[in-house]
C-alpha positions in Angstrom: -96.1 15.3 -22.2 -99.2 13.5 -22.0 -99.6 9.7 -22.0 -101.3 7.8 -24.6 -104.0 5.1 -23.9 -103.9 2.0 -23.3 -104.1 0.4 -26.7 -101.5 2.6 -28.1 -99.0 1.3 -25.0 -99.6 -2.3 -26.2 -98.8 -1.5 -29.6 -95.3 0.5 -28.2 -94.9 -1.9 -26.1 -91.3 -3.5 -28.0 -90.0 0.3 -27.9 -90.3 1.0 -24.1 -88.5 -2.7 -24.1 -85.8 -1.6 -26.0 -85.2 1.6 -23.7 -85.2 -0.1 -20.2 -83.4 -3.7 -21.2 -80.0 -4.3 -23.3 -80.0 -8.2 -22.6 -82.4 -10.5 -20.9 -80.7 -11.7 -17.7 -79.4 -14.9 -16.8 -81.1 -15.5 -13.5 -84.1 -14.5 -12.6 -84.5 -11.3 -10.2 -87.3 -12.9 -7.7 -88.1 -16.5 -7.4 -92.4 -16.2 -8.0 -94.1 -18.9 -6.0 -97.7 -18.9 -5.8 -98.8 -17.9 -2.2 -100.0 -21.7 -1.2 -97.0 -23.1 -2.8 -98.8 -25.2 -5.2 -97.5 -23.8 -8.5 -94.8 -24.9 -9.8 -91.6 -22.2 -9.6 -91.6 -20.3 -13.0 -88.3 -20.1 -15.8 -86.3 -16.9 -15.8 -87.5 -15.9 -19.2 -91.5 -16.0 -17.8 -90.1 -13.9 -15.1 -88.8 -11.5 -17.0 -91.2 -11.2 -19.5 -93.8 -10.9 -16.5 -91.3 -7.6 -15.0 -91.2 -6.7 -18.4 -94.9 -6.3 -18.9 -95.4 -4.4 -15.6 -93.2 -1.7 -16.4 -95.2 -1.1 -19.6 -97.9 -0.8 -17.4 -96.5 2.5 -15.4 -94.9 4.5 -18.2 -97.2 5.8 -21.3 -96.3 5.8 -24.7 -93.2 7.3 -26.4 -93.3 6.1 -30.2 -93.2 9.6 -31.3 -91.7 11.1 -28.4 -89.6 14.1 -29.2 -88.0 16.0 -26.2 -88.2 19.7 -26.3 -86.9 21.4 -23.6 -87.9 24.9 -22.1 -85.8 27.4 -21.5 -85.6 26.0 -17.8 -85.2 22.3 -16.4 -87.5 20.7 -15.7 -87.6 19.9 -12.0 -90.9 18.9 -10.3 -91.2 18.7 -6.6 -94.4 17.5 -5.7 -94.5 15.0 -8.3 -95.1 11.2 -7.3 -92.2 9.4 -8.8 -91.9 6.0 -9.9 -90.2 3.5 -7.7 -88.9 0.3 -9.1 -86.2 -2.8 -8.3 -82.8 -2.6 -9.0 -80.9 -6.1 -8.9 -80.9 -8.5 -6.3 -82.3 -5.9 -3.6 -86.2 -6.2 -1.9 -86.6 -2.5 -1.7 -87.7 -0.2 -4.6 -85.7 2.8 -5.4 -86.7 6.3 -7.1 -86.0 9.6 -8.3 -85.3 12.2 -5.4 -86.6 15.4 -5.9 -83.0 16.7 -3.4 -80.8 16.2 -6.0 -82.4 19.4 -7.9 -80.7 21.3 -5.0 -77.4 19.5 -5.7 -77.3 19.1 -9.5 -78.7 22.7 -10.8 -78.3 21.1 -14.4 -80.7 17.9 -13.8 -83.7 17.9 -15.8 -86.6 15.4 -15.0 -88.9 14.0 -18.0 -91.8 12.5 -16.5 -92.6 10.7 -19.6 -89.7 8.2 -19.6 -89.1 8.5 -15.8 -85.4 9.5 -16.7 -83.1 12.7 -16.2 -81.1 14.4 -18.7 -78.1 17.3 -18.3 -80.2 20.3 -19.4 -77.0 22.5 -20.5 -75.6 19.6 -22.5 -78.9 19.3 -24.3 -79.1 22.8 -25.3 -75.8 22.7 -26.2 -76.1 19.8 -28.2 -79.0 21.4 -29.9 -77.4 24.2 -31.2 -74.2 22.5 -32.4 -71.7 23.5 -29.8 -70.6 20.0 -29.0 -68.7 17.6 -31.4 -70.5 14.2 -32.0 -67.2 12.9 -30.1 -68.2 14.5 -26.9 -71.8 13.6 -26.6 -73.3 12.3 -23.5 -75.8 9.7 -24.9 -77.0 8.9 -21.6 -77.9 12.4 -20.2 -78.4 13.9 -23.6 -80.2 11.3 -25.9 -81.6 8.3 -24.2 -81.9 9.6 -20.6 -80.1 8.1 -17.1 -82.7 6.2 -15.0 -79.9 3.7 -12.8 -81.0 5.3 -9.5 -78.7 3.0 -7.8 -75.4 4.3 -9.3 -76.9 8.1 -9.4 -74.6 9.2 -6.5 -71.6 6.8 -7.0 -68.3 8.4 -7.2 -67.0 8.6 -11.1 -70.7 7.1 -11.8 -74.4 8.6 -12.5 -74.6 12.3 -11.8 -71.0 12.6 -10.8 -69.8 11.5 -14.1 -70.9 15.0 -15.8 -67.6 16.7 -14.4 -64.8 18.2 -16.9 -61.7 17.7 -15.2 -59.6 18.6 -18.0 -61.4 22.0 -18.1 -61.6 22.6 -14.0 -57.9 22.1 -14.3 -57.1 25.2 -16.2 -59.6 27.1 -14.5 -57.7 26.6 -11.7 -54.1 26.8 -13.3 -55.4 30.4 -14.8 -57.1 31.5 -11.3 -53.5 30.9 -9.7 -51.6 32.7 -12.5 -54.6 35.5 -12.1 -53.4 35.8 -8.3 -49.9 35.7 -8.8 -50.1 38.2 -11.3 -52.2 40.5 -9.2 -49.7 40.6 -6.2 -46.8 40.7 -8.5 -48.5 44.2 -9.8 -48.5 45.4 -6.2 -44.8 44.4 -5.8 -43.3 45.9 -8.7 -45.3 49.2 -7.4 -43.3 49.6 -4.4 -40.0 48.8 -5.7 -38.2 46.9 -2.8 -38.9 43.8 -1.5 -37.4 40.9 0.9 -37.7 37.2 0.8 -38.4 34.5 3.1 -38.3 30.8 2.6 -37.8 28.1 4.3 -38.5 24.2 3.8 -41.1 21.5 4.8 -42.2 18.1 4.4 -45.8 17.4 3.3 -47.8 14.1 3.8 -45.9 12.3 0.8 -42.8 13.0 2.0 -42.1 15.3 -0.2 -39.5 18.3 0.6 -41.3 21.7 -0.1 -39.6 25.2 -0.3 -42.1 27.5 0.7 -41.0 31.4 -1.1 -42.8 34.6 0.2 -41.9 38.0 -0.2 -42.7 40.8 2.1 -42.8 44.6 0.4 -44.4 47.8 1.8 -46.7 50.3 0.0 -46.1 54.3 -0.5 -48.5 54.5 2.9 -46.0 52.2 4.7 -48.5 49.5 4.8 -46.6 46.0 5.0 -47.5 43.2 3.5 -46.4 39.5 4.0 -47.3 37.5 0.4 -47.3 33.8 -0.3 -45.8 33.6 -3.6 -45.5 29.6 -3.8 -44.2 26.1 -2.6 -41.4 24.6 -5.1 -40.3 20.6 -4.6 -36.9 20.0 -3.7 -34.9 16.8 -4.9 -32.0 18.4 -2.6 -31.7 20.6 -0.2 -28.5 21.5 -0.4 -27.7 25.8 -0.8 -27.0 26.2 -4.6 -30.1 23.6 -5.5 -32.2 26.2 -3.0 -30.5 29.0 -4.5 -30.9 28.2 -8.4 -35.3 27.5 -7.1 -35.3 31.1 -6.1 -33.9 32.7 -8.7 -36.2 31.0 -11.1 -39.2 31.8 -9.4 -37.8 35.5 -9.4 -36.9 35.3 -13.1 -40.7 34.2 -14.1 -42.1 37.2 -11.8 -40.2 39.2 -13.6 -38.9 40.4 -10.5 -35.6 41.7 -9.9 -32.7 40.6 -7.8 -31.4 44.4 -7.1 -34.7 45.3 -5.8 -34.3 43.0 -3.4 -33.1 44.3 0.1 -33.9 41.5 2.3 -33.9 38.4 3.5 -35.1 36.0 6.1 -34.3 32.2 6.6 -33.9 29.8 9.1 -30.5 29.5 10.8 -29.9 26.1 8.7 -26.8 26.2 7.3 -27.9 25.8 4.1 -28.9 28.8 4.3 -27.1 31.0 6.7 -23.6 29.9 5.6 -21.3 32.0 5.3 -19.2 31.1 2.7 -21.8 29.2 0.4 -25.0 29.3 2.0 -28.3 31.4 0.2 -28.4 34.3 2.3 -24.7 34.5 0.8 -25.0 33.5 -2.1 -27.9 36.4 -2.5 -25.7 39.0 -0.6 -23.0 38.5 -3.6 -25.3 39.6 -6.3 -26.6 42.5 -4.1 -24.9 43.7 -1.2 -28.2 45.5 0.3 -30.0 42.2 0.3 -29.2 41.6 4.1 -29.5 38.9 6.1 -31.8 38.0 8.8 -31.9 34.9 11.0 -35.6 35.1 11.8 -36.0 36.0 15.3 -39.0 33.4 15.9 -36.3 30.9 15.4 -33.3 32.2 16.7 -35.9 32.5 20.5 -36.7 29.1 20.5 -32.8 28.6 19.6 -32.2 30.6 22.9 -34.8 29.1 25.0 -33.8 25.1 23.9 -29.9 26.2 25.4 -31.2 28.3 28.2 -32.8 24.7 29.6 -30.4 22.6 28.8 -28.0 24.6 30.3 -29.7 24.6 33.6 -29.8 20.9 35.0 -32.7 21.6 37.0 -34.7 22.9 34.2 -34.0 20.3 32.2 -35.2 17.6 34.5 -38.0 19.1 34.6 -39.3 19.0 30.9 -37.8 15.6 30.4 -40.5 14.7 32.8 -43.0 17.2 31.6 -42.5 15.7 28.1 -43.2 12.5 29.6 -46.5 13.3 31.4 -48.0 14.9 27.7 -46.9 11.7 26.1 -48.6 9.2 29.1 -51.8 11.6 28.6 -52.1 12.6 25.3 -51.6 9.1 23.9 -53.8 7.3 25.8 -57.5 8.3 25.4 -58.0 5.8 28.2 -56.0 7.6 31.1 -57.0 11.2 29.2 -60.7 10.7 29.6 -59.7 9.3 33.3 -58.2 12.7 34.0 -61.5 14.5 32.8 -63.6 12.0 35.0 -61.3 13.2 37.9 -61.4 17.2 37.1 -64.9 17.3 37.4 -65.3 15.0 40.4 -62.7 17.8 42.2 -64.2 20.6 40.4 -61.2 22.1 39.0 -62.2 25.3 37.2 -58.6 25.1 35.6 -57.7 24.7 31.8 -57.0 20.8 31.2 -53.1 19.8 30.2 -51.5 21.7 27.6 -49.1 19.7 25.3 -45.3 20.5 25.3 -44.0 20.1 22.2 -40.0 20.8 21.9 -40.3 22.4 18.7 -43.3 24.7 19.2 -42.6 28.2 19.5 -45.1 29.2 22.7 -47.2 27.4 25.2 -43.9 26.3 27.1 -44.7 28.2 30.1 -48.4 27.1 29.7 -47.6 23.8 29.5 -45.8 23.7 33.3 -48.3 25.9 35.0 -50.8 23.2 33.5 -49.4 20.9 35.3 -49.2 22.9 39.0 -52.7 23.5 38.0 -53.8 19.8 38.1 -51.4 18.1 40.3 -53.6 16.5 42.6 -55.4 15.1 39.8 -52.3 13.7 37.7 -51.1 11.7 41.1 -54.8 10.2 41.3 -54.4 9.6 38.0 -51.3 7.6 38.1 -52.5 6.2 41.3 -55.4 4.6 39.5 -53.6 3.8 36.1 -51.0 1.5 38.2 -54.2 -0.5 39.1 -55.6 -1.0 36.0 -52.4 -1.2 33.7 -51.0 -4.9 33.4 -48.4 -4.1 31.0 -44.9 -3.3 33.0 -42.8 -1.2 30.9 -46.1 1.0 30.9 -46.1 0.6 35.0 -42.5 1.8 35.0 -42.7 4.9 33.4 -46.2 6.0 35.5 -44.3 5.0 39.0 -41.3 6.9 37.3 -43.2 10.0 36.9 -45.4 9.5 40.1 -42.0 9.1 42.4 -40.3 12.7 40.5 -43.8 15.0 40.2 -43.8 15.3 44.7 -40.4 15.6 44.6 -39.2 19.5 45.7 -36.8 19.9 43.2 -40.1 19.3 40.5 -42.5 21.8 41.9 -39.6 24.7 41.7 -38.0 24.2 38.7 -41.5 23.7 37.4 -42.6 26.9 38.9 -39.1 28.6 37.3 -39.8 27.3 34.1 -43.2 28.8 34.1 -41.8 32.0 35.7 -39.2 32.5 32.9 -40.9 31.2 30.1 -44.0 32.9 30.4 -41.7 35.7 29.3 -40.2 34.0 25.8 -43.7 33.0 24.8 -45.0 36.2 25.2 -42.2 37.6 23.3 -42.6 34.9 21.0 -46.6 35.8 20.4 -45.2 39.7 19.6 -42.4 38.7 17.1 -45.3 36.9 14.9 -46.9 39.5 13.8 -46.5 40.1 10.0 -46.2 44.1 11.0 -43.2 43.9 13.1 -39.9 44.9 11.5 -36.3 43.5 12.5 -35.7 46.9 14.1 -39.1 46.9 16.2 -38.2 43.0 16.8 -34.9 43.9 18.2 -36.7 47.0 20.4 -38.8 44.4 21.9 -36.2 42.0 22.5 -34.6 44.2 24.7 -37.5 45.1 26.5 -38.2 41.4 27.7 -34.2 41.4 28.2 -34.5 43.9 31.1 -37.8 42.3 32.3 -35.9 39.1 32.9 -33.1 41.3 34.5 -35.2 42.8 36.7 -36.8 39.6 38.1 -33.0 38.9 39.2 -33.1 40.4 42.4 -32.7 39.1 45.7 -36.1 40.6 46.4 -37.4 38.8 43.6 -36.0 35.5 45.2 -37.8 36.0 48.6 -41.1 36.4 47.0 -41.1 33.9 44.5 -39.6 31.4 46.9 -42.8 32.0 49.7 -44.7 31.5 46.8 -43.3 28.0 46.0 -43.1 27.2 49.8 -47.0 27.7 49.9 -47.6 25.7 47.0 -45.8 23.0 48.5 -47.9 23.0 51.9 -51.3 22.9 49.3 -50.0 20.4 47.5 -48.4 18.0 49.6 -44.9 17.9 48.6 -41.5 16.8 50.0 -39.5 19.8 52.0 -36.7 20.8 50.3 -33.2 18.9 50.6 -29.3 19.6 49.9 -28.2 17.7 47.0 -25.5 15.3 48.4 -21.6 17.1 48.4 -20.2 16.2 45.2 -16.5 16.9 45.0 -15.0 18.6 41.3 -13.4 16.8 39.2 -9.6 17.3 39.6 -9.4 18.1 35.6 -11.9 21.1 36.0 -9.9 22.3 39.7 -8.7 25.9 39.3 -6.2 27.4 42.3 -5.7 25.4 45.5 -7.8 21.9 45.9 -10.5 22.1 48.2 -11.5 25.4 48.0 -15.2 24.2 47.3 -18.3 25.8 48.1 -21.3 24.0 49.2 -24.8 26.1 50.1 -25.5 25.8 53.7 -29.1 25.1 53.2 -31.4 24.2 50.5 -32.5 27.6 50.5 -29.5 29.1 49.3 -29.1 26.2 47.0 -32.1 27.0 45.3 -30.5 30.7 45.0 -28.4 29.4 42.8 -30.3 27.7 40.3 -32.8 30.6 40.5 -29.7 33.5 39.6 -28.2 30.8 36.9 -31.3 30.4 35.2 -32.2 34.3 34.8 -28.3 34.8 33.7 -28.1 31.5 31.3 -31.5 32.8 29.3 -30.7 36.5 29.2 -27.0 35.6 27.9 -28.8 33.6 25.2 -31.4 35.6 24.3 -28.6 38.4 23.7 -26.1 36.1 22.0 -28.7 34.8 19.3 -30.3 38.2 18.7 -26.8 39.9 17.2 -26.7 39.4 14.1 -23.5 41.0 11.4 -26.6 42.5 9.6 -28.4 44.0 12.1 -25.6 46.7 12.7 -25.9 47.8 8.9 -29.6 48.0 9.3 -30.0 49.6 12.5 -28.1 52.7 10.8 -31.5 53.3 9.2 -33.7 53.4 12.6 -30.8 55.6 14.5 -30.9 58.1 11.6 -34.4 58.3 12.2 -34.6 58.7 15.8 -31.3 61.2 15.6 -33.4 63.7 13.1 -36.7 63.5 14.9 -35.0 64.4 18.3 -32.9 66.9 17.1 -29.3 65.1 17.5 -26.3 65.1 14.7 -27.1 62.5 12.4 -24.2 63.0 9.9 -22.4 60.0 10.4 -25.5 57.7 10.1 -26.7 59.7 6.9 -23.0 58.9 5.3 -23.3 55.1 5.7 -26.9 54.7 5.0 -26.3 56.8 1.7 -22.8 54.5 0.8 -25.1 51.5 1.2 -27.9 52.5 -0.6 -27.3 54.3 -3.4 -30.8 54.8 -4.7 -31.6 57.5 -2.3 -30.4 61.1 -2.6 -28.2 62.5 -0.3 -28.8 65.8 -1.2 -32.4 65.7 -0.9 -32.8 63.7 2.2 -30.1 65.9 4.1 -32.5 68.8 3.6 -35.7 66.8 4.4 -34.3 65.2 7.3 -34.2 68.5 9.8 -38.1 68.8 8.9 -38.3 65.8 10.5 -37.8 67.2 14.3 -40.5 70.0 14.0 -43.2 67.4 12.7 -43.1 65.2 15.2 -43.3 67.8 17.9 -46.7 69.1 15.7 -48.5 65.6 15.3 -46.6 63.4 18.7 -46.6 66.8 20.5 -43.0 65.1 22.2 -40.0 64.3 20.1 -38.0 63.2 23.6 -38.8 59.6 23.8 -40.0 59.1 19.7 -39.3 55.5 18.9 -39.5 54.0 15.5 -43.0 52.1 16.2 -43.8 56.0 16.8 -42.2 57.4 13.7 -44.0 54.8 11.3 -47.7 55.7 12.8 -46.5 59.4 12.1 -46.1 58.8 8.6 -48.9 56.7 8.1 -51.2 59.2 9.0 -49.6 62.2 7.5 -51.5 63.7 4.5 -49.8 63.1 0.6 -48.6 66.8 0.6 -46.7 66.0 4.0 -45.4 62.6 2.7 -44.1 64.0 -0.9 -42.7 67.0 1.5 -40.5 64.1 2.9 -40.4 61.8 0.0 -37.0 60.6 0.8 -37.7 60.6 4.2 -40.2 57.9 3.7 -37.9 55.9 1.4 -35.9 55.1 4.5 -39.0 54.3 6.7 -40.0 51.8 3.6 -36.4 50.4 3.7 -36.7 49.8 7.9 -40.1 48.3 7.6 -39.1 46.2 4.8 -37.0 43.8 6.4 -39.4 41.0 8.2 -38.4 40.1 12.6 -40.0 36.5 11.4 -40.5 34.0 8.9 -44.2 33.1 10.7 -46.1 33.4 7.0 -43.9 30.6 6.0 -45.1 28.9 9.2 -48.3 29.2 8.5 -48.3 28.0 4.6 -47.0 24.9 6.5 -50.5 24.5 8.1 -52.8 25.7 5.4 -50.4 22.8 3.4 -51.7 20.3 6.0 -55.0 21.5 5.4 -54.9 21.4 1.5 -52.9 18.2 0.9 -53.9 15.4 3.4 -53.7 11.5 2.7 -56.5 11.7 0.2 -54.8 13.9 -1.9 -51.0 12.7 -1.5 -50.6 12.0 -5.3 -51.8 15.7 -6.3 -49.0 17.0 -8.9 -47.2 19.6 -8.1 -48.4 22.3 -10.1 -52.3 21.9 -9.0 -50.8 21.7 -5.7 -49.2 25.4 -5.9 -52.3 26.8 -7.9 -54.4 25.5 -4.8 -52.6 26.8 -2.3 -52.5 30.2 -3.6 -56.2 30.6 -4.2 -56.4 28.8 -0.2 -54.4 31.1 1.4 -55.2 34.3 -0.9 -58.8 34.0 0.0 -59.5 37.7 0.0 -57.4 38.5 -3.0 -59.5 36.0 -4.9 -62.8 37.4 -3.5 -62.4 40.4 -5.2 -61.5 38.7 -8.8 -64.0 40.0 -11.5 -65.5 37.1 -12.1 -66.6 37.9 -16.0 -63.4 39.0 -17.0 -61.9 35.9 -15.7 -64.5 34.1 -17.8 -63.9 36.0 -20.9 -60.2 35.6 -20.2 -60.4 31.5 -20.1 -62.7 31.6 -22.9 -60.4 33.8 -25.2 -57.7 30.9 -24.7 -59.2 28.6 -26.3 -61.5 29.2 -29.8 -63.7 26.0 -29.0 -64.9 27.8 -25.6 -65.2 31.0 -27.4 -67.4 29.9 -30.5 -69.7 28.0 -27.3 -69.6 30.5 -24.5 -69.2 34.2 -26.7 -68.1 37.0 -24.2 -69.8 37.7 -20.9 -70.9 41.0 -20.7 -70.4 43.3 -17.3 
């Protein structure tokens, strides 16, 4: 618009009043005083009839101003814009041509020096909003507070629906469920995994994912939701499930898996949920998920081994004299640069954590010399003595002998478990290629239990002592048994002649003690029903009988014919000498990338064939994708948003983890889809059109 002279702002001078003021103040903004100081100070009212005037000055007249509005906002960014006083402050604020980039919607009238919502306007004009939703700020009289423009709830921020942003995301949610659902009920089977967390308002979460696999034998790990539980107990846990189940519309007897914890809420066996589920369908076995069941192994494996243990008590306690003290951790940077150590720093134990056990000890060989200056220095500077007592602790155990080899053990032995820990994670992996691999870290450690094995790793340990400056090795003092524990004639004892035998034994005990628990932890009831399936697959593809696998299989599962798989099963053999050009040493890991790249005639050739590779591939080695809804839930729900309900909560997590699901959502046909809901949005919005 253009402005009006000068006359015509003195004659609108009462409406520009009218815009800018609601009620004279009660104190006056500045206190004038004439620059010599002999005037006397002036009355509010003269001062605010003085401010009053000046504004008139800068704006031009709007008596018959009517705001018509382009098909585009206005949104000038060269232009000079006003800058005035706000309150008490002695600086001048203005319009900032930025916020254009942040608020698409803003529209700028020079006119009034004011900005209006330019959707709400052309809304407005056409009739599409009620008289009780109108904005009379943004829509009618214009918002010119540029103090309160970027306040939270306030200015610019205040234009949000909420109400409306909710059911976006509630439909979005229901949109991906619905869409993974689809792709579930096309393969038929399925398994389930849960298990239970706490979030930051200490609220107990059951996390529910299903795992299914695709006619290509693609597997696919889904998070389906995360439910709040008032108990935990196995029929509250069980009854959560079943609902969820029931509103997927997804069957129980399609169900031929699951994986939990081993909790005995839900492992039980007379009422727990893995029971509870296996009385409704008797092919819905149970697996104790292998991630857990490894850590189970490793935890006895140390405990079991007095040395061992020792040694992560005080491992634990060096990450907790480091880690929680940024004072000493910065100390121990200052000193790895000063020696030049091209090492990693300390890695954290943590008791609970499935890896970085074995990276946590060899951390510490890697940076003894600078943890004893480190403690060395901290005893100097630390006044407080229950802090001195546990440094001198740890400073009189780390030179010790008995430290730097079960340390070196530790990290010998547990570089195995974490690495087999790392494998089992992977959402591909199957129970039977979990157990396969299992085995194969089983005869590792057997192998490194060899006298041969012994020499080696013990001149290795004897030449880290001599670099590091550690005590020579000792005999424990002669400890005689208990008579209680005495078996045969009394003092028959057998003490180690030197400390080099003595060591021996811990060595041997170790490797027994963590393969015997590894093996104990890894039989499971279930697993002998299931591995049926993968010997009836190996027995076919090398040629052998496979008669009495085909008869259980086909008594456990009923949904697959016998008829037709007994004659598909002998093609088996000839196929895999065609595409693996060796059927000798096939294993299932083999078999599966066989079908998977066979061509659809080949795969409807063996239709029943793949049935059973679907039903082995089916059952999930770990629960990790319930792990990692645990961090994504850390992620989504921190302290800011502890009081989120529950439902939003789900809906966001689902749309958080499901990122590339929701990437490929057709975005008009969601619109059209929230807008059919509702007739309001339809009248306003119409359809979208692709």
């Amino acid at each position: 618009m253009s402005g009006k002279s000068s006359n015509e702002a003195k004659q609108t001078g009462p409406r520009i009043t009218k815009w800018f003021t609601v009620k004279k103040p009660q104190q006056s903004v500045h206190r004038l005083q004439d620059k010599a100081g002999d005037e006397p100070e002036k009355s509010d009212d003269a001062i605010y009839s003085a401010e009053t005037a000046k504004l008139q000055e800068t704006l031009p007249s709007t008596q018959s101003l009517e705001r018509t509005f382009s098909q585009e906002p206005n949104q000038p960014r060269n232009f000079q814009f006003p800058a005035r006083v706000f309150g008490n402050q002695d600086f001048k604020r203005s319009f900032q041509s930025s916020w254009f980039d942040k608020f698409k919607w803003l529209h700028y009238e020079e006119a009034s020096d004011s900005a209006f919502c330019f959707t709400c306007f052309k809304a407005a004009e056409k009739g599409m909003i009620t008289s009780s939703k109108l904005e009379d700020t943004f829509i009618k009289t214009g918002f010119s507070n540029w103090k309160k423009a970027l306040e939270k709830d306030k200015g610019f921020y205040n234009m949000k629906v909420p109400s409306v942003t909710k059911k976006q995301l509630k439909d979005n949610g229901i949109t991906g469920l619905r869409d993974i659902v689809n792709d579930i009920k096309g393969s038929d089977i399925y398994s389930i995994m849960a298990d239970e967390t706490a979030d930051v308002s200490n609220t107990e979460q059951l996390v529910l994912c299903l795992r299914w696999v695709t006619d290509e034998l693609t597997v696919h790990e889904d998070f389906i939701g995360m439910h709040p539980l008032n108990n935990t107990s196995a029929d509250h846990i069980t009854s959560i499930i079943k609902d969820v189940l029931l509103r997927l519309n997804l069957h129980i007897k399609n169900a031929r898996g699951q994986c939990y914890d081993g909790a005995s809420a839900m492992s039980g066996t007379k009422s727990g949920v893995a029971t509870q589920f296996k009385a409704l369908n008797q092919k819905c076995l149970y697996t104790h998920c292998y991630g857990h069941a490894l850590n189970l192994a490793v935890c006895d494996s140390v405990k079991s081994v007095g040395c061992l243990k020792e040694v992560f008590e005080t491992a634990f306690e060096i990450c907790k004299l480091i880690k929680k003290s940024p004072k000493r951790d910065s100390k121990l940077d200052e000193i790895r640069k000063e020696t030049k150590n091209e090492h990693g720093g300390i890695r954290t134990l943590c008791p609970t954590r499935w890896t970085v056990r074995g990276q946590s000890l060899n951390s510490l060989l890697q940076n003894f010399k600078e943890l004893m200056q480190l403690w060395s220095w901290s005893l100097d500077h630390i006044q407080d003595t229950e802090m001195k007592t546990r440094i001198n602790g740890v400073k009189s155990v780390m030179p010790t002998f008995k430290f730097l080899f079960g340390a070196s053990l530790g990290a010998m032995i547990l570089r195995q478990t974490d690495n087999l820990s790392r494998t089992l994670q992977d959402p591909k992996l199957s129970a039977a290629e979990g157990q396969s691999v299992a085995k194969d870290v089983v005869k590792t450690l057997r192998k490194d239990r060899r006298d041969e094995s012994f020499e080696f790793f013990w001149e290795q340990v004897l030449q880290r002592k001599e670099a590091l400056g550690v005590e020579d090795p000792k005999l424990p003092r002669k400890r005689k048994c208990p008579a209680r524990l005495e078996e045969g004639n009394a003092g028959t004892h057998h003490f180690p002649s030197t400390p080099k035998d003595h060591y021996r034994c811990i060595f041997f005990e170790a490797f027994d003690v963590v393969t015997t628990c590894i093996q104990s932890r890894f039989e499971q009831p279930d697993y002998q029903k299931y591995t049926m399936l993968q010997e009836l697959l190996l027995n076919a593809a090398k040629g052998c009988p496979f008669q009495k696998q085909l008869e259980e299989v086909c008594q456990l599962y009923d949904e697959l014919d016998r008829f037709t798989l007994e004659a598909q099963l002998p093609i088996v053999q000839p196929t895999a000498k065609a595409l693996l050009m060796s059927a000798v040493d096939i294993t299932v890991h083999d078999l599966v990338k066989m079908f998977q790249r066979m061509t659809y005639a080949r795969r409807s050739l063996l239709s029943e064939v793949i049935k059973v590779a679907q039903l082995l591939l089916v059952m999930p080695a770990t629960n990790a994708v319930s792990e990692r809804s645990f961090s994504a839930l850390k992620r989504v729900k921190t302290y800011l948003r502890s009081t989120t309900t529950d439902s939003r909560m789900n809906n966001l997590m689902v749309l958080h983890i499901h990122t590339v699901r929701v990437d490929k959502f057709n975005l008009i046909e969601v619109a059209n889809e929230f807008f059919e809901k509702n007739d309001r949005r339809r009248c306003m919005f119409g359809k979208f059109k692709p």
